[in-house]
C-alpha positions as a Markdown table, in Angstrom:
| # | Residue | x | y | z |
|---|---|---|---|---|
| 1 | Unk | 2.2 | -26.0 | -10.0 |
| 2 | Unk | -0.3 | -23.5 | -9.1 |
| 3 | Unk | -0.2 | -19.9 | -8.4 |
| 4 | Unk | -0.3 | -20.8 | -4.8 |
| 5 | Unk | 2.2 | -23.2 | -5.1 |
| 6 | Unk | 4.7 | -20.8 | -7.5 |
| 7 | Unk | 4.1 | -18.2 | -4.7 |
| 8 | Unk | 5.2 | -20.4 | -1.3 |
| 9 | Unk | 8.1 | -21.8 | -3.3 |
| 10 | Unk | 9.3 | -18.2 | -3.9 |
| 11 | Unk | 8.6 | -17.0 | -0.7 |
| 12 | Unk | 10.8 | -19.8 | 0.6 |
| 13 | Unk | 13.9 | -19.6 | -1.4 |
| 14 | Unk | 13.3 | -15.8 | -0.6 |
| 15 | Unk | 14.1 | -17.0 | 3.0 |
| 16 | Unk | 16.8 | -19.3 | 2.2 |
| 17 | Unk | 14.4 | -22.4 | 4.0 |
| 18 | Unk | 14.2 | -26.0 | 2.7 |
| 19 | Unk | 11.2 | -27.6 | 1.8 |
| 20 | Unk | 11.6 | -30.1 | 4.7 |
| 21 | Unk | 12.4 | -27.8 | 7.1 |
| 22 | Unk | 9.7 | -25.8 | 6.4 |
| 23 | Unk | 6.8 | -28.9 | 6.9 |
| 24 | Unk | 8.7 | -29.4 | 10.5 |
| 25 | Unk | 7.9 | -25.8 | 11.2 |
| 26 | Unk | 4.4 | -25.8 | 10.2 |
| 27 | Unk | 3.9 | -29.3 | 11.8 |
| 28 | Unk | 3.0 | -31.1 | 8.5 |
| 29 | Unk | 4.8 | -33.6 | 6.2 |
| 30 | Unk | 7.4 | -32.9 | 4.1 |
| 31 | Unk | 5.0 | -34.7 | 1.4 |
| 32 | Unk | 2.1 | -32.6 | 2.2 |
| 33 | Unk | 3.7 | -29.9 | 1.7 |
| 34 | Unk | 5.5 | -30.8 | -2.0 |
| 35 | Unk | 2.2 | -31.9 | -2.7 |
| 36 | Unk | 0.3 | -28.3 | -2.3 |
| 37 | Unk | 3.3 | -26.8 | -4.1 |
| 38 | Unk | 3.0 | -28.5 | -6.8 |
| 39 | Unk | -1.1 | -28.6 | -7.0 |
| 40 | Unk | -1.3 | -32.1 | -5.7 |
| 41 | Unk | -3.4 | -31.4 | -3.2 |
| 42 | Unk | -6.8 | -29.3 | -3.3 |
| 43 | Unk | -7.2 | -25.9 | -1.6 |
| 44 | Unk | -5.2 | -25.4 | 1.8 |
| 45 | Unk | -7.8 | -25.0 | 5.0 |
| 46 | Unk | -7.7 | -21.5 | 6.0 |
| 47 | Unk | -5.8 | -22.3 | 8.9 |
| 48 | Unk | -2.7 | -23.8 | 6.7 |
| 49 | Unk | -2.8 | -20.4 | 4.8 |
| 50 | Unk | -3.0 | -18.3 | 8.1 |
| 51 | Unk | -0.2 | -20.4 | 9.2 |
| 52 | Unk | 2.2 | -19.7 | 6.4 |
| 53 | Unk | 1.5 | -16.3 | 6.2 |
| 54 | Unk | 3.1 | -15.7 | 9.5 |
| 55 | Unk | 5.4 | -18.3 | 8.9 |
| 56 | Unk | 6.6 | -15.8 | 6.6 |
| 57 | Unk | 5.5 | -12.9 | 8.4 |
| 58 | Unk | 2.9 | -11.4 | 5.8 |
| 59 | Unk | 0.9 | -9.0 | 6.3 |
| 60 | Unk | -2.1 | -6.7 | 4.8 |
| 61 | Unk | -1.2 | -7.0 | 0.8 |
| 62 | Unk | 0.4 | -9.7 | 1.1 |
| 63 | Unk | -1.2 | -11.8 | 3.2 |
| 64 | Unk | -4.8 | -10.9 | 0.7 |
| 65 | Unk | -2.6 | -12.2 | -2.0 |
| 66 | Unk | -1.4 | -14.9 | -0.6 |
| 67 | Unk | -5.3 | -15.5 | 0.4 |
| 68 | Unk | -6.5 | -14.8 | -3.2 |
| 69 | Unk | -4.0 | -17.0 | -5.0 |
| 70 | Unk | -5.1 | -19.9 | -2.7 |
| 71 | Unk | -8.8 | -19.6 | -3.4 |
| 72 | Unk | -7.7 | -19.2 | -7.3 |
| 73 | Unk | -5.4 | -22.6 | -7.1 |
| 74 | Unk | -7.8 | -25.4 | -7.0 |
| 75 | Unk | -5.8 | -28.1 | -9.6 |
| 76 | Unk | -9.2 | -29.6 | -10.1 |
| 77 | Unk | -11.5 | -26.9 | -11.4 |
| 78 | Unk | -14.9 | -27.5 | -12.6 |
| 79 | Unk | -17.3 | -25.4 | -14.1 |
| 80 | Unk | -20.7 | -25.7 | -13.8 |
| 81 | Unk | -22.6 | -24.2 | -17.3 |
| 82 | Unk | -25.8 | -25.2 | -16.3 |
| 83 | Unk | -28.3 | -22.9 | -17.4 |
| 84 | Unk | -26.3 | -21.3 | -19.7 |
| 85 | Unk | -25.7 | -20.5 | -23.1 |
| 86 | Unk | -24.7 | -23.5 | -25.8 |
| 87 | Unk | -21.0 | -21.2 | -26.2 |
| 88 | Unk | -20.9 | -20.7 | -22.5 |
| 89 | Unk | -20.5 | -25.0 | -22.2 |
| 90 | Unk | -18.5 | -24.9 | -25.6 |
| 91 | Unk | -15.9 | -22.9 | -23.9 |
| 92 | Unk | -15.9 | -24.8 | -20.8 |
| 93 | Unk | -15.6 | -27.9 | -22.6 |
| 94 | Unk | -12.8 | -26.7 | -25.2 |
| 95 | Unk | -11.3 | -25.2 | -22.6 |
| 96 | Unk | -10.8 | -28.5 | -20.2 |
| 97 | Unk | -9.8 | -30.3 | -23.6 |
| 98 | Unk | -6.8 | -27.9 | -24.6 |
| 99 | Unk | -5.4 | -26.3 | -21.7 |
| 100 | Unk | -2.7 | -28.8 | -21.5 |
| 101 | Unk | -1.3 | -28.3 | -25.1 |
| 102 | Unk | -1.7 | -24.1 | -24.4 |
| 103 | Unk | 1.6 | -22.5 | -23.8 |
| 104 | Unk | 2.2 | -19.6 | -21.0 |
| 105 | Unk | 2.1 | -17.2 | -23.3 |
| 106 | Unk | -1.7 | -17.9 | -24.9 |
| 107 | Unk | -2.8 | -18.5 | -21.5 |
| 108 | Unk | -1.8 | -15.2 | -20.0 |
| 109 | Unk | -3.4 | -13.6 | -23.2 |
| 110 | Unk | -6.7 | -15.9 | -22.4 |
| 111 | Unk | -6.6 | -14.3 | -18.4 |
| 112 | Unk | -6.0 | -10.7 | -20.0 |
| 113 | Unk | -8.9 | -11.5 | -21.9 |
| 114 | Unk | -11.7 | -12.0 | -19.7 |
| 115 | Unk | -10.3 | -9.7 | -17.0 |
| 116 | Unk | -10.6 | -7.0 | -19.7 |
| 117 | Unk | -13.8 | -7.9 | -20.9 |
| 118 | Unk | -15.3 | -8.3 | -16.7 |
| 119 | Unk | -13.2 | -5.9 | -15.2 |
| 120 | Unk | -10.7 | -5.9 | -13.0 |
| 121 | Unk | -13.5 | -5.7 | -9.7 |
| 122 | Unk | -15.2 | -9.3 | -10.5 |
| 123 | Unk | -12.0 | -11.3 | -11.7 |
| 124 | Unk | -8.4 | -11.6 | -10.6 |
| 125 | Unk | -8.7 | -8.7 | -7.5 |
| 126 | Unk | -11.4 | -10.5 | -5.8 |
| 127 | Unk | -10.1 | -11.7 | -2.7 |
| 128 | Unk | -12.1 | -14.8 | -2.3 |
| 129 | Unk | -12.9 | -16.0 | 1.1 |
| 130 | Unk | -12.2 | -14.2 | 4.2 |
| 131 | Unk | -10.4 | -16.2 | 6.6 |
């Protein structure tokens, strides 16, 4: 599941609405739908995201976040290291070898990580796209 996907399911229990009735709503299928909770599917258009944020009536905040966790929930990342260092493409590489056997817990400490190291203003509160 990805962080987009963890936040529409919650946002949906929130309002007490089935995952079915929810795809009539928005006009897509039931499958689609299961399929971008669970990270199944690429990146929703921008339209999709516009239309469950006022599905759910979000707004400001939460609509961003919403926005944000979208553009960070691509289930098929890659990473380009072209052009960079021989550790930069060790990482990548370890990375996209292990993260399946890493636990929530190392993970979380990975993303603590590198936001501390960046800072908080080029990882994890960038916005992404505006839509």
């Amino acid at each position: 599941m990805t962080p987009f996907g963890a936040r529409v399911r919650e946002l949906r229990t929130r309002k007490g609405v089935k995952q079915k009735q929810m795809a009539e709503d928005l006009g897509v299928s039931s499958a689609y739908l299961s399929a971008l909770e669970h990270g199944h599917r690429g990146r929703p258009a921008s339209g999709m995201i516009m239309q469950i944020c006022g599905y759910f009536g979000l707004i400001w905040d939460e609509s961003e976040d919403l926005k944000r966790l979208a553009y960070l929930s691509h289930p098929r990342a890659v990473v380009d290291t072209a052009g960079l260092s021989p550790k930069a493409t060790e990482l990548a590489n370890m990375l996209g070898e292990t993260i399946g056997e890493l636990d929530d817990d190392t993970i979380e400490w990975i993303i603590n990580e590198i936001k501390g190291r960046l800072g908080a203003r080029k990882l994890g509160n960038k916005a992404g796209p505006t839509f």
